[in-house]
Backbone as CSV, one residue per row, in Angstrom:
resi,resn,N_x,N_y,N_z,CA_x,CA_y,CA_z,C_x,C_y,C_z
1,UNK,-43.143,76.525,21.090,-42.401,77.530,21.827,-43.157,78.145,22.977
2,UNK,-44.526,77.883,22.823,-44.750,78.474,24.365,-45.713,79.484,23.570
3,UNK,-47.138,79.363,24.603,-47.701,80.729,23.542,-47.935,81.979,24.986
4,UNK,-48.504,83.071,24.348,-48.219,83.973,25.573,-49.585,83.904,26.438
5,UNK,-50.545,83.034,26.511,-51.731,83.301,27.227,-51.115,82.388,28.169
6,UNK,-52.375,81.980,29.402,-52.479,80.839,30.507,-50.851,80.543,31.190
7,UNK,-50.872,79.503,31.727,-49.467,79.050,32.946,-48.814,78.579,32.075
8,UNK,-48.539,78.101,30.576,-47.337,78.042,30.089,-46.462,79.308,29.650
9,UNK,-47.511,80.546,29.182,-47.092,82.151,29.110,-46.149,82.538,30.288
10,UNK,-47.017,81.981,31.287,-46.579,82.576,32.966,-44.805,81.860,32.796
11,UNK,-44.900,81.001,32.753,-43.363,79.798,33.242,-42.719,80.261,32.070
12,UNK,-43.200,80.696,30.796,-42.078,81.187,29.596,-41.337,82.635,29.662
13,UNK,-42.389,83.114,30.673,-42.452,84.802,30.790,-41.269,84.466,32.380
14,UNK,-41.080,83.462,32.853,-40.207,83.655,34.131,-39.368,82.798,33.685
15,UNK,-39.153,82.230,32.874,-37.646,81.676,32.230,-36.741,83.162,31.751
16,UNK,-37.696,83.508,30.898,-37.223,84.607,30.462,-36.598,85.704,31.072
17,UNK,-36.962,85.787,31.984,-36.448,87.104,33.127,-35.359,86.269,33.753
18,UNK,-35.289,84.644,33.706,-34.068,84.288,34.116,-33.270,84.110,33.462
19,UNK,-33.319,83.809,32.607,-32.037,84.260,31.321,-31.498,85.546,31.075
20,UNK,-32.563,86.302,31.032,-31.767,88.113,31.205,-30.941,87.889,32.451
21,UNK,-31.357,88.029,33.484,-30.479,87.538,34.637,-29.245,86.862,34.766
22,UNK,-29.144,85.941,33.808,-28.173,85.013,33.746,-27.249,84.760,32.484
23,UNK,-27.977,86.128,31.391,-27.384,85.482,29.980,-25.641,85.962,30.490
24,UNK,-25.215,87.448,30.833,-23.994,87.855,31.137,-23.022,86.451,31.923
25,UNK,-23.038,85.624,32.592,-22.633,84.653,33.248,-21.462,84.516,31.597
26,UNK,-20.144,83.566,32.780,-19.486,83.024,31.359,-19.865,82.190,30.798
27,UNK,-20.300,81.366,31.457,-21.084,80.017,30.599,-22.391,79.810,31.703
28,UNK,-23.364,80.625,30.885,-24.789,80.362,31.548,-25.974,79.626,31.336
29,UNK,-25.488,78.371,30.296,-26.291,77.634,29.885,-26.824,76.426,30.967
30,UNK,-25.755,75.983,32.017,-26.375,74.655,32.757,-27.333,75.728,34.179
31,UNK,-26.692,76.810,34.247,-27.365,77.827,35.424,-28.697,78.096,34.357
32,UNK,-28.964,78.448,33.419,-30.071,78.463,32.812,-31.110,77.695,32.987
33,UNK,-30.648,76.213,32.598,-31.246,75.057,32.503,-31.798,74.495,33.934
34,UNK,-30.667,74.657,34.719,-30.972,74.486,36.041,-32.721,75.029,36.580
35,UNK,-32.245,76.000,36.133,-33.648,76.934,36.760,-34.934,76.669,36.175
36,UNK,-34.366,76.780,34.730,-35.299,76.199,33.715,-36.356,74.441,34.179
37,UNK,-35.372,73.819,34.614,-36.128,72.751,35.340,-36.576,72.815,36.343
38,UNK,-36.261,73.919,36.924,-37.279,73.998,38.439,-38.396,74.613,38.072
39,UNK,-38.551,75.230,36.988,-40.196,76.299,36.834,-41.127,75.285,36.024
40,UNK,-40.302,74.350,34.938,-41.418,73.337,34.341,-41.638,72.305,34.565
41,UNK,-40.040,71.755,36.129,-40.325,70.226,36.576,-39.537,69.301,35.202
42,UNK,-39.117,69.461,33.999,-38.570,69.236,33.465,-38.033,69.627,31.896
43,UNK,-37.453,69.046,30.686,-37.143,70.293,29.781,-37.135,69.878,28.531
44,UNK,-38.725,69.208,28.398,-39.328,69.372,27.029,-38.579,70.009,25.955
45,UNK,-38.608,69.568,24.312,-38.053,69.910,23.700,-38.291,71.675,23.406
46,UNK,-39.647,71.969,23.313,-39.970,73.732,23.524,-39.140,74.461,24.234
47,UNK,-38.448,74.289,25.737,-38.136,74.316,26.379,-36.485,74.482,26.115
48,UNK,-36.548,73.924,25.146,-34.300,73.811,25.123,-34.939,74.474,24.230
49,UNK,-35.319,74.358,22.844,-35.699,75.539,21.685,-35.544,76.865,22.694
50,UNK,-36.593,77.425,23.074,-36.788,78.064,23.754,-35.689,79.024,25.004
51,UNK,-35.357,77.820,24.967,-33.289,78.972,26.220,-32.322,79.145,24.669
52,UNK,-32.339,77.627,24.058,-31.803,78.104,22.843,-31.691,79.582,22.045
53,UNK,-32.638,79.790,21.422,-33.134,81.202,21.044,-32.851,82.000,21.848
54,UNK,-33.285,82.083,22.737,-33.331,83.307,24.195,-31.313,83.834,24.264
55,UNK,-30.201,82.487,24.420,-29.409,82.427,24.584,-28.243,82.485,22.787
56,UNK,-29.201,82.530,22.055,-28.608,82.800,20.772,-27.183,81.516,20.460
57,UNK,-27.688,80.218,20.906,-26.947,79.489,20.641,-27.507,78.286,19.742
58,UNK,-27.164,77.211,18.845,-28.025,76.003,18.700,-28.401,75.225,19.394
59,UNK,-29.556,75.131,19.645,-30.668,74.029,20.095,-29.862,72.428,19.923
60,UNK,-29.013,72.378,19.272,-28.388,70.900,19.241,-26.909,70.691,20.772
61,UNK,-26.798,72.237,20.924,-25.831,72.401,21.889,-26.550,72.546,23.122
62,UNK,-27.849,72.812,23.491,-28.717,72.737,24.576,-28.950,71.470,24.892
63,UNK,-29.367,70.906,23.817,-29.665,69.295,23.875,-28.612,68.404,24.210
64,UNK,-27.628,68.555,23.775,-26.467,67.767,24.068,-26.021,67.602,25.528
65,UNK,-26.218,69.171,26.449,-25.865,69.502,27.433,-27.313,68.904,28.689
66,UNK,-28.491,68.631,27.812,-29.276,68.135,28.831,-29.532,66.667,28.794
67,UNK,-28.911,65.896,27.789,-28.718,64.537,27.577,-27.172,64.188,28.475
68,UNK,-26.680,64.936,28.491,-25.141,64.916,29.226,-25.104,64.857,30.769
69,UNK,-25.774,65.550,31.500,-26.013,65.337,32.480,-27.423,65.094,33.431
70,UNK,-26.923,63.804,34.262,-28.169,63.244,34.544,-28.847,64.261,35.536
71,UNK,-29.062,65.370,35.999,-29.600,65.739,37.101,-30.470,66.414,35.999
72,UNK,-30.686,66.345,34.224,-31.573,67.079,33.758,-32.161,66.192,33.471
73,UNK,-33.673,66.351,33.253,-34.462,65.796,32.383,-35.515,65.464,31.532
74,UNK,-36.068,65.139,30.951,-36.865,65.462,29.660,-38.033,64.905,29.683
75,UNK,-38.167,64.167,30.806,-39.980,63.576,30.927,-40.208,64.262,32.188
76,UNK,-41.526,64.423,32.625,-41.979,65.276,33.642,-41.931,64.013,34.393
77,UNK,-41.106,64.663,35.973,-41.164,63.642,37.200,-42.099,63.739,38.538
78,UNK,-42.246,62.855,38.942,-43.110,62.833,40.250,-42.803,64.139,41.054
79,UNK,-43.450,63.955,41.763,-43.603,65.124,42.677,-41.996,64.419,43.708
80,UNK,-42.098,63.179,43.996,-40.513,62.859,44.763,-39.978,61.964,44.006
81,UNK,-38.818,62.302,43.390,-38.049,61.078,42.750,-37.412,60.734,43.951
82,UNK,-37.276,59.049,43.508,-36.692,58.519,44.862,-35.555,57.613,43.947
83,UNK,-34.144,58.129,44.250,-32.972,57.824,43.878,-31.743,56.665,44.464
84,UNK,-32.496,55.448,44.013,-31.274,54.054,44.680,-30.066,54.137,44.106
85,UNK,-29.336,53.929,45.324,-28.088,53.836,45.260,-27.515,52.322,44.405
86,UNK,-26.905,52.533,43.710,-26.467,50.933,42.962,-24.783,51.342,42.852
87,UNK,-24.078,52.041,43.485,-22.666,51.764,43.803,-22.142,50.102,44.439
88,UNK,-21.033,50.098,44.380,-20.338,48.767,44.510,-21.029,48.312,46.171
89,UNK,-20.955,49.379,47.003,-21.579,49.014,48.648,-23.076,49.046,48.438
90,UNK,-23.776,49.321,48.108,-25.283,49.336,47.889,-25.200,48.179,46.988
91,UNK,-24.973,48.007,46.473,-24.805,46.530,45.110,-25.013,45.232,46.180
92,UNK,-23.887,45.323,46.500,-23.547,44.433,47.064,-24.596,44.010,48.325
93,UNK,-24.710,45.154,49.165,-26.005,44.622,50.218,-26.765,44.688,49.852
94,UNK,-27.294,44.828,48.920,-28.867,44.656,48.709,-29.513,45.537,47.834
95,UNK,-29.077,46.410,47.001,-29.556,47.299,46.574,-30.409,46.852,45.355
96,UNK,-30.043,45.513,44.451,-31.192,45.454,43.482,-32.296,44.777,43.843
97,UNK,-32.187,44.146,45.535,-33.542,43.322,45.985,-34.253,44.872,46.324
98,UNK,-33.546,46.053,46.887,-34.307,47.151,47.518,-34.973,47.813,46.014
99,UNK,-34.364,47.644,45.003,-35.094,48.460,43.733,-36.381,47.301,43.642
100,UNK,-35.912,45.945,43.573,-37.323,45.286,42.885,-38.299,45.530,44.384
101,UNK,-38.253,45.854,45.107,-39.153,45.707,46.197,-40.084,47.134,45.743
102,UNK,-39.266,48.350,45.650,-39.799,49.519,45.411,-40.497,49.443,44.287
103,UNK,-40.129,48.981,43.268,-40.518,48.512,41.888,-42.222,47.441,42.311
104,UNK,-41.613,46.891,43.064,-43.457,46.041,43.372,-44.044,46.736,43.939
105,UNK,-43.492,47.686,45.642,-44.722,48.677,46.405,-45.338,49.817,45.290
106,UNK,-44.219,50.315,44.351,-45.004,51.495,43.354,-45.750,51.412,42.194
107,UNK,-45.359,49.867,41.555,-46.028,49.539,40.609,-44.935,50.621,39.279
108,UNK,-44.119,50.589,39.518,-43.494,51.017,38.676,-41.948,50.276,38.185
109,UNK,-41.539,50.706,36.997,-40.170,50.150,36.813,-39.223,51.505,37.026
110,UNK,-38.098,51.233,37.070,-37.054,52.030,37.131,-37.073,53.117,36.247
111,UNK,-37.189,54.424,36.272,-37.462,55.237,34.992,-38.828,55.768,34.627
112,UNK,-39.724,55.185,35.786,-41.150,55.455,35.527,-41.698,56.313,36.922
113,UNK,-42.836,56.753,36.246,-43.266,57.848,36.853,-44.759,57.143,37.592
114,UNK,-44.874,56.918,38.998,-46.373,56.608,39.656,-47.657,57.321,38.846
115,UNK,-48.738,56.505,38.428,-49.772,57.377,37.665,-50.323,58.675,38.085
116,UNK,-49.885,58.943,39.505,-50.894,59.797,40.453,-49.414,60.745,40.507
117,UNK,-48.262,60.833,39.671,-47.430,61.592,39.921,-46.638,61.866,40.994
118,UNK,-46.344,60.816,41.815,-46.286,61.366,43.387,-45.459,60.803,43.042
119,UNK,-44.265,59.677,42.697,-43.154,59.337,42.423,-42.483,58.634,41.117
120,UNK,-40.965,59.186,40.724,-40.642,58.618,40.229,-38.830,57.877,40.324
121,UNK,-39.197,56.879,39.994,-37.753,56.118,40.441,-36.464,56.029,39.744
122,UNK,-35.401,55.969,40.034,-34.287,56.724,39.402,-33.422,55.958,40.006
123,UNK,-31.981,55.674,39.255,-31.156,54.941,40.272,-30.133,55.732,39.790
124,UNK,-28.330,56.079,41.044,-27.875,56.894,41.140,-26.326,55.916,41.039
125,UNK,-25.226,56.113,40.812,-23.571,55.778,41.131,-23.731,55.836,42.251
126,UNK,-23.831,56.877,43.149,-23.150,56.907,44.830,-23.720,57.971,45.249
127,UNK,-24.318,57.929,46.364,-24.537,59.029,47.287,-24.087,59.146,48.695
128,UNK,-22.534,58.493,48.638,-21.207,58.774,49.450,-22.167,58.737,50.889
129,UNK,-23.028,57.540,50.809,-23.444,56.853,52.382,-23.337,55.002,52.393
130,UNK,-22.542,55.138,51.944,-21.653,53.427,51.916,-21.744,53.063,53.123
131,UNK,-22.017,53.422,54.685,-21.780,52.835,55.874,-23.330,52.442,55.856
132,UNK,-24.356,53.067,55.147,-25.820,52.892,55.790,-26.003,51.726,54.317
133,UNK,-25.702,51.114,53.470,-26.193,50.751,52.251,-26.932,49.367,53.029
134,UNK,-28.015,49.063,52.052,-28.451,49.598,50.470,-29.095,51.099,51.065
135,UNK,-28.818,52.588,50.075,-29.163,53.390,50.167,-30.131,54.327,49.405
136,UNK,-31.266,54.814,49.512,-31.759,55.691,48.453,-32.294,56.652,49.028
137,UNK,-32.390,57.473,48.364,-32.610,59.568,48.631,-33.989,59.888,48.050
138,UNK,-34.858,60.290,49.039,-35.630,61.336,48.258,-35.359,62.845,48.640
139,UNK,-35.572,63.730,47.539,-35.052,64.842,48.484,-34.021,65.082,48.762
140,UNK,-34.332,65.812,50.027,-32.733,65.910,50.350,-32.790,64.415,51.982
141,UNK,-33.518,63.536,51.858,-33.819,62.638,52.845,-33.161,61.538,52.797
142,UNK,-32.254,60.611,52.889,-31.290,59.750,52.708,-32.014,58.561,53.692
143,UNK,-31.898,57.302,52.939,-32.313,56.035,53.794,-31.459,54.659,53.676
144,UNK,-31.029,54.464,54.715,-30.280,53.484,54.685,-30.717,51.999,55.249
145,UNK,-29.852,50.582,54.953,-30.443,49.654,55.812,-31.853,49.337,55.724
146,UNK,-32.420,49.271,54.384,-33.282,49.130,54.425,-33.399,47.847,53.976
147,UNK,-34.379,46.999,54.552,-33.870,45.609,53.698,-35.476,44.623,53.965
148,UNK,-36.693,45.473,54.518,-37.888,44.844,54.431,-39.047,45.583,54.007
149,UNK,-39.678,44.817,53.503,-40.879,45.482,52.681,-41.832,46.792,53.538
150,UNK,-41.678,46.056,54.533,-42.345,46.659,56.173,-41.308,48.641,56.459
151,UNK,-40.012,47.952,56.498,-38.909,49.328,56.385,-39.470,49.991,55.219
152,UNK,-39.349,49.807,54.192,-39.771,50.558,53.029,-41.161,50.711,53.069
153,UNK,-42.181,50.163,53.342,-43.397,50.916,53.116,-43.497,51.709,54.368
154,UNK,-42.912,51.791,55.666,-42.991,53.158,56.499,-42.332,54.611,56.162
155,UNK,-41.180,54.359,54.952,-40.569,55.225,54.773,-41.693,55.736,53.555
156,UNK,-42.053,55.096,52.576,-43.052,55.567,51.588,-43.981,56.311,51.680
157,UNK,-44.619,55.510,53.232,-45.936,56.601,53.338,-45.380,58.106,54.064
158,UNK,-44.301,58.267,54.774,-44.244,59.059,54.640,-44.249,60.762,53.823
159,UNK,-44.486,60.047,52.549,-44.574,60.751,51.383,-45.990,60.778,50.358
160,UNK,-46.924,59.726,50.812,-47.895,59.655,50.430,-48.894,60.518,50.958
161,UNK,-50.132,60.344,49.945,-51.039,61.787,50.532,-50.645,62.583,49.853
């Protein structure tokens, strides 16, 4: 649950003030959680215990709600997740040669996190840029047309360092 000394005290002690904040809401559990993943980067089982209790609901109904939707999640992510598009227009042009390419420049598979934390890769339904596909997002940074190793490692380093 979090003990009260050092930077996990600190991030339990500012969940907390966001749940007071937010318990009155009608349904303040995904606004909870929300926030909740921005202070720990993601939402460890302590973590749903933890709004659980705070929010006086079961921990099986926290869990359910962060297995339910993908924008939560439960392993700590890179510093940039970088999110391919695999909709029917990204599919189709190129989008699983653009994952295995990213998959060889990062040394990672789909779902995995770079050792040095700086990225992790994620693939998405649609990010409603079908004219630019194959497409993927870091951020709020959208890339389209990407279709050489050369395109993708200029866009990468931009993020490296």
């Amino acid at each position: 649950m979090g003990n009260s000394q050092g930077a996990d005290g600190i991030l339990f002690e500012k969940l907390k003030q966001v749940i007071a904040r937010k318990r009155d809401l009608r349904n303040p559990l995904i606004e909870v959680l929300r926030e909740a993943q921005e202070i720990f980067g993601y939402l460890p089982p302590e973590v749903q215990e933890f709004v659980a209790a705070e929010l006086r609901i079961p921990v099986s109904t926290v869990h359910g709600v962060v297995t339910f939707y993908n924008f939560f999640t439960q392993v700590p992510q890179g510093k940039y997740v970088i999110n391919v598009c695999t909709g029917t227009a990204c599919y189709v042009k190129g989008a699983p040669r653009l994952l295995q390419m990213i998959e060889e420049e990062l040394a990672i598979k789909l779902g995995e996190t770079t050792a040095d934390n700086q990225f992790t890769l994620s693939s998405v339904r649609c990010v409603g840029a079908c004219s630019l596909a194959p497409v993927f997002v870091i951020g709020e940074d959208t890339y389209g047309r990407i279709e050489t190793r050369d395109q993708l490692c200029k866009v990468l380093q931009k993020y490296k360092g």
